[in-house]
C-alpha positions in Angstrom: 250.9 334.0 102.5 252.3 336.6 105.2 249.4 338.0 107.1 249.3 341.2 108.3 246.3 341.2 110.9 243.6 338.3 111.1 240.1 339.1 112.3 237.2 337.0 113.8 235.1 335.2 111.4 232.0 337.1 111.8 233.5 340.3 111.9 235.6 340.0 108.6 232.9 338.7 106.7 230.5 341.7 107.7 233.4 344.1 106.9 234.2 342.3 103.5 230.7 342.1 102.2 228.6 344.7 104.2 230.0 348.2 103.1 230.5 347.6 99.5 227.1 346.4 99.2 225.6 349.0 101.4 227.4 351.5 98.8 226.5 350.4 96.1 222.9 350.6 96.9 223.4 354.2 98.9 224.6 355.7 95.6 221.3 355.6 93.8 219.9 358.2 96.7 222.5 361.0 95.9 220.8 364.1 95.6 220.3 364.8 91.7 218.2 367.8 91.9 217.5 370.5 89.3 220.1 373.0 88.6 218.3 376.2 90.3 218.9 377.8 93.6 215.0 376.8 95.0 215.9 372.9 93.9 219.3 372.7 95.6 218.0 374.3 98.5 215.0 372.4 98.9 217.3 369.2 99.2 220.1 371.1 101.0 220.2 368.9 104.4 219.7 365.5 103.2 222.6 366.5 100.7 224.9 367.2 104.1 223.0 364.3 105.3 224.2 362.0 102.5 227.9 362.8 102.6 227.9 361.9 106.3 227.3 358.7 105.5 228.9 358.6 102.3 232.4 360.2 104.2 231.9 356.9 106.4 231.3 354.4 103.7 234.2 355.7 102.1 236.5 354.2 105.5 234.2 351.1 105.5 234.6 350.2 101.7 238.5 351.1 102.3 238.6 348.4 105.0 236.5 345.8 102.6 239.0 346.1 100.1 242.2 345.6 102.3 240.8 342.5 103.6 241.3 340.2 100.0 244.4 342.0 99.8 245.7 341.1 103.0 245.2 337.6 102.3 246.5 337.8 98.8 249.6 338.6 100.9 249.4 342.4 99.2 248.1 344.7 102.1 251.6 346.0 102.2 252.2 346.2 98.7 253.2 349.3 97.3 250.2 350.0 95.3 247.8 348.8 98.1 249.2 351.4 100.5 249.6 354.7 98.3 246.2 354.0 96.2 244.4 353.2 99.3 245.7 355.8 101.5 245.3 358.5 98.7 241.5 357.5 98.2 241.0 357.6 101.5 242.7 361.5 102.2 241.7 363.0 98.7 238.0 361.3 98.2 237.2 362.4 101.7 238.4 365.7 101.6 236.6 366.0 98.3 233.0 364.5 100.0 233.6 367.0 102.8 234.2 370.3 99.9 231.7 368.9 97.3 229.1 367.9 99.7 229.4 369.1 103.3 230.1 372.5 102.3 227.7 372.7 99.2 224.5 371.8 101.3 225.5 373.8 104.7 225.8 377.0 102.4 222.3 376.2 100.3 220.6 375.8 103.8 222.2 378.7 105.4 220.4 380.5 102.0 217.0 380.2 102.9 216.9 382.6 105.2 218.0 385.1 102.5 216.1 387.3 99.8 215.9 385.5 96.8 218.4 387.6 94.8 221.5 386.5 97.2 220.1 383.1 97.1 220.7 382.7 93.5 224.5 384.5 94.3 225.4 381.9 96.5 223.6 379.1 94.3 225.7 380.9 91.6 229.2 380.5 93.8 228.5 377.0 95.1 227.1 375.5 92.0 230.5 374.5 90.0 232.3 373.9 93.2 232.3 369.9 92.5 233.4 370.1 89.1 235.0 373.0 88.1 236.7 374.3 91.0 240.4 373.6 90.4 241.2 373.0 93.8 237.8 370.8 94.5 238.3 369.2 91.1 242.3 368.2 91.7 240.4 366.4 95.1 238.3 364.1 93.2 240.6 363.1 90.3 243.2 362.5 92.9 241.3 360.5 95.2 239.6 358.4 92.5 243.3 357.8 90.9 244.1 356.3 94.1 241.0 353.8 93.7 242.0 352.9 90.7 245.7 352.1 91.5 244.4 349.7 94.5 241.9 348.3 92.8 243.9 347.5 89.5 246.5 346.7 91.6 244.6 344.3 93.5 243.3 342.9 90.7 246.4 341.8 89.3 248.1 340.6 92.7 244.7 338.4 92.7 245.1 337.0 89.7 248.8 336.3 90.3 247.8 334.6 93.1 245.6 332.1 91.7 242.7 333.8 92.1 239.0 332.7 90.2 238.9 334.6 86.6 235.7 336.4 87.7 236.9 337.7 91.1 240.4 339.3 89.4 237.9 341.2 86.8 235.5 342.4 88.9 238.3 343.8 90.9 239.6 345.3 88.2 236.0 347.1 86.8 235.4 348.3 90.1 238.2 350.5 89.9 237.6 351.7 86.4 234.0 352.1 87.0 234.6 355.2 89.5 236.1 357.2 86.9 232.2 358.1 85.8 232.0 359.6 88.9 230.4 358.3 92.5 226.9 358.8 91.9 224.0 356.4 90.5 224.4 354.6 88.1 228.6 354.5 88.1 228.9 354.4 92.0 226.8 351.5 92.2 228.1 349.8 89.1 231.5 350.6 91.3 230.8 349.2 94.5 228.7 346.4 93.2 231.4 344.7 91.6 233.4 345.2 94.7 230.7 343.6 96.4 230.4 340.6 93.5 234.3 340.5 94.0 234.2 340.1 98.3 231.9 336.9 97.9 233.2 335.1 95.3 236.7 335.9 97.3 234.9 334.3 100.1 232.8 331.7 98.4 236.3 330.5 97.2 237.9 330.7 100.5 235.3 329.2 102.0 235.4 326.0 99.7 239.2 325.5 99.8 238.9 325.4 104.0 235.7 322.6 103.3 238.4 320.5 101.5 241.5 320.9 103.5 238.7 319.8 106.5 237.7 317.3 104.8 240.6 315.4 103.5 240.7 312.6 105.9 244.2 311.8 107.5 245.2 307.8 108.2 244.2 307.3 112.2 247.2 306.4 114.6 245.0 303.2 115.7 245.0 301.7 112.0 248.9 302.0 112.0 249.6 300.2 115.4 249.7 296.3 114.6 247.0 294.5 116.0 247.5 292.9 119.6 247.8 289.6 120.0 244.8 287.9 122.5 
């Protein structure tokens, strides 16, 4: 299969396996607090806090998911290239709105009586969800998602690929449509996960048994001397 770019061993396993796991088990710690000004605000930084890291798992995760489909011979593929590129511009733009800007404004409101708290709780509240503009972010970015991941799962199983690993692909993008957050984020980025190592397991054991298929030796074909 054509290659687009090979990395060292060590490094593309860690890239394969490492962020999708590490998502998957990030996503239970998004802030969930109570819908009141004093609740949001109490949790305000460790919600700007969380997107951080979220905004970099989301290029991690990206990375994880072009690897299979690089060597699947897909990482140029049409579907690979918008879906991914699209997840990576609209999901991130929506982390920065929905979270970034939601927890900066709730912290900038403590210093404030409590009656203009509650007017900025009231204006940044529905920002994630019913914002048209923030809301066109996150169905766009998560469409992309789903076209790669679909996608991928279909070029996988095209390819030969193990039942399990095609399916799994194929969940983990439906899985985001609940939304990023425990308990559909991790469902989401778990079966990526599942889907990286048994991709790898079965890479893995088809190098063990090209290795160890044992070619005739040039000495047993040379005729034997005479003394």
């Amino acid at each position: 299969m054509l290659r687009t770019w090979v990395l060292p061993g060590t490094i593309r396993r860690v890239l394969l396996l490492v962020p999708a796991l590490a998502f998957a088990v990030f996503a239970v710690f998004h802030p969930n607090p109570e819908i009141n000004a004093q609740a949001v605000m109490d949790v305000a930084t460790w919600f700007v806090a969380f997107h951080a890291i979220q905004l970099l798992l989301i290029g991690l995760v990206a990375v994880s998911v072009l690897i299979p489909a690089d060597e699947f011979g897909a990482a140029g593929a049409w579907m690979t290239r918008l879906g991914i590129g699209v997840f990576l511009i609209f999901f991130s733009a929506y982390d920065a709105v929905a979270g970034f800007s939601t927890g900066l404004a709730m912290r900038s409101a403590r210093e404030l009586p409590a009656a203009q708290q509650e007017v900025v709780f009231q204006t940044v509240k529905d920002w994630p969800g019913f914002d048209p503009s923030v809301f066109a972010l996150n169905i766009i970015g998560t469409l992309g998602w789903v076209v790669a991941l679909v996608g991928l799962a279909l070029i996988a199983r095209r390819a030969g690929a193990a039942r399990s690993e095609w399916i799994f692909l194929g969940l983990a993008g439906l899985f985001l449509l609940g939304g990023h957050p425990f308990p559909f984020g991790t469902i989401t980025f778990a079966c990526v996960f599942i889907a990286a190592l048994l991709h790898e397991i079965s890479r893995s054991s088809s190098a063990s048994a090209a290795a160890g298929r044992v070619e005739p030796s040039d000495a047993s074909s040379e005729p034997l001397r005479e003394a």
